[in-house]
N, C-alpha and C positions, 0 to 999 in steps of 0.2 A: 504212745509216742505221737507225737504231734506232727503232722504233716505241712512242710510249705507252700504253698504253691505261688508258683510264680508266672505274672500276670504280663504276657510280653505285650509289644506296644502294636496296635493293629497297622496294617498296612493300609497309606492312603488312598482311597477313594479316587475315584475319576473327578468327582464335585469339589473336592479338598484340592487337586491342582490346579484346577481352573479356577478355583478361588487365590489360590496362592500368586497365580498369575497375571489376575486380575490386578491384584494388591502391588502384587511388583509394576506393572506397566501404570497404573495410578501411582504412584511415588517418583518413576521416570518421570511421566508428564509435568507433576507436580513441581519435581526438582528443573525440568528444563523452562517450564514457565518464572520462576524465581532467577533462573539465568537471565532469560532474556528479557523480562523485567525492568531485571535492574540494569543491563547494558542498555536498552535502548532509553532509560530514565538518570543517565549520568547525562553533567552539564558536558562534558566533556567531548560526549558524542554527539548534544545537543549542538555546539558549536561548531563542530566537526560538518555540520548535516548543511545547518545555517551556511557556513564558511561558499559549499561548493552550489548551493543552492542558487545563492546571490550571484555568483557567477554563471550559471546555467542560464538566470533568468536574463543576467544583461545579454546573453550571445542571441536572445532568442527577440524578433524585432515585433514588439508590441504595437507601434506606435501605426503601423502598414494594414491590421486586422482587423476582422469585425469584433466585436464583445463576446458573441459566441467561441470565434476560432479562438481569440485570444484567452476566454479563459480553459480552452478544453487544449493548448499550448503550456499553461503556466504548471495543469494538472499534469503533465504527460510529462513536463521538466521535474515536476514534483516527484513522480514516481520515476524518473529514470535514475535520480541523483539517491531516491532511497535503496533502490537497487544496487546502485552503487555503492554507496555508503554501506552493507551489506555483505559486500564482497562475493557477491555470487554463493556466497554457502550454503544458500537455502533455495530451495525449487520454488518458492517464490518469486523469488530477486532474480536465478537465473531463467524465470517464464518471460521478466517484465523485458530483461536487456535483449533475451532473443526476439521479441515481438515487438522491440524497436526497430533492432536490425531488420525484420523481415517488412518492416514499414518501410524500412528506406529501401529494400531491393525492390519491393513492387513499385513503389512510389515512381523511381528510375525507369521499371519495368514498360511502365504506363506510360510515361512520358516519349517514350520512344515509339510505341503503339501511336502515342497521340499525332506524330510526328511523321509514322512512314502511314497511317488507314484514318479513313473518318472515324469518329466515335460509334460504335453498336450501342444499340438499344439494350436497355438494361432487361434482365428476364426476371421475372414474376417470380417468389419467393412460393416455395412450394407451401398448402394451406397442410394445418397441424392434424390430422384427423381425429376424429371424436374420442376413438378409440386408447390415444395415447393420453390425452387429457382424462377421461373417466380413470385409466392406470393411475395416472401421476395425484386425483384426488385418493382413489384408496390407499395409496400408501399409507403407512402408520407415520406418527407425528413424528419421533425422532427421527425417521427415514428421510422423511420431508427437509425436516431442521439439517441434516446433515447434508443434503444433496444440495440446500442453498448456500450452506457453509462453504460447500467445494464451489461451487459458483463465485462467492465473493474473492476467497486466495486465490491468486493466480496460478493457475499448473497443478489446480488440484481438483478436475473435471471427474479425470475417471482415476483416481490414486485411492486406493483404501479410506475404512475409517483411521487407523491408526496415523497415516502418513498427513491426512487429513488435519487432525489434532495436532499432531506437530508443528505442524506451518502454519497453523493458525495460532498457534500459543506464539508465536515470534514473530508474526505477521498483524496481530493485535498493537502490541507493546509500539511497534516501529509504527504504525499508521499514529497512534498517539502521541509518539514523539514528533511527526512531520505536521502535527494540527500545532502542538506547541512552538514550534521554531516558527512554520509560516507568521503564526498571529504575533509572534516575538518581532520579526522580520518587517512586515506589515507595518506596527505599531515603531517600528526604527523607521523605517522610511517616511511615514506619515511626521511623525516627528519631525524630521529633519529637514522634511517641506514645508511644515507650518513655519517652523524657526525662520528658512530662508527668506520666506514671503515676509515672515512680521518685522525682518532683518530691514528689506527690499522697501515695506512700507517707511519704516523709521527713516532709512536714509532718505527718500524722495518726500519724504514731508520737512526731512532736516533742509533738503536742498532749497524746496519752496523756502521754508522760513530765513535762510542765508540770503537769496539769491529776491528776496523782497524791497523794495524801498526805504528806510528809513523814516520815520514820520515826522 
């Protein structure tokens, strides 16, 4: 008589979850990079962005600045309106709107310093010591690649890697869309001032030729 035996299924492994895990939180990412992709690559939010852009930029007084302040003005309207645009739902957007706010409390802050004491002498910026530099070259390269990552997204200095990759999968797409719209933006306005001018020219060459002698 012939015997069966039956072969049951083994129990998984420590390495088989952590694989499984893996696979799952790579498919999250995956899936939330193609969200926010495609939201920040619709014309619709591209206008959207444009729209409130252009108004940020007229409230903000270029014409009073240096070239310096005026373009690190144009960038700071830039990122506050993509923040905006945003909605606050991301630790990104809501690092940039808090770190405006906290610009304009000190700003205030200072002004009334300025106003009740003389100004203090600014103090010496403490030097790096050797010690943390020779650290920061041993690190390993992805360690490195990611601690500059956290550097570039706003509000993701000391947040995990996972939290890390999040805000930078949504924080990519959106900085790509604000290169698009500016140059869109840009290229309207330049437009619209060559036309004027060559409008400006036409008329004043018409007026000379009216407003000539008769031969």
């Amino acid at each position: 008589m012939a015997t069966t035996t039956v072969v049951s299924n083994p129990a998984p492994t420590s390495t088989d979850r952590s694989r499984d895990s893996k696979r799952k939180k790579k498919k999250k990412l995956q899936k939330e990079y193609v969200q926010s992709h495609f939201k920040w690559k619709s014309q619709a939010q591209q206008q959207i962005y444009s729209s409130k852009l252009h108004q940020a930029l007229a409230r903000v007084n270029l014409a009073s600045t240096s070239v310096p302040r005026r373009g690190k003005a144009v960038r700071e309207a830039a990122d506050r309106v993509l923040a905006a645009t945003a909605k606050g739902k991301t630790r990104w957007s809501r690092a940039i709107l808090a770190n405006r706010r906290l610009k304009l409390k000190f700003s205030k802050q200072h002004k009334r310093q300025r106003v009740a004491q003389p100004a203090l002498t600014r103090s010496k910026k403490p030097r790096v010591s050797v010690l943390r530099l020779k650290g920061k070259k041993n690190l390993p390269a992805v360690q490195r690649k990611l601690r500059f990552l956290a550097r570039l997204v706003p509000g993701c200095r000391k947040e995990p890697v996972p939290v890390i990759l999040e805000e930078a999968i949504d924080y990519i797409p959106a900085l790509e869309m604000q290169v698009r719209a500016m140059a869109a933006l840009l290229n309207l306005l330049s437009g619209s001032g060559s036309g004027s001018g060559a409008a400006a020219s036409d008329s004043s060459s018409g007026a000379g030729t009216s407003s000539a002698p008769p031969s």
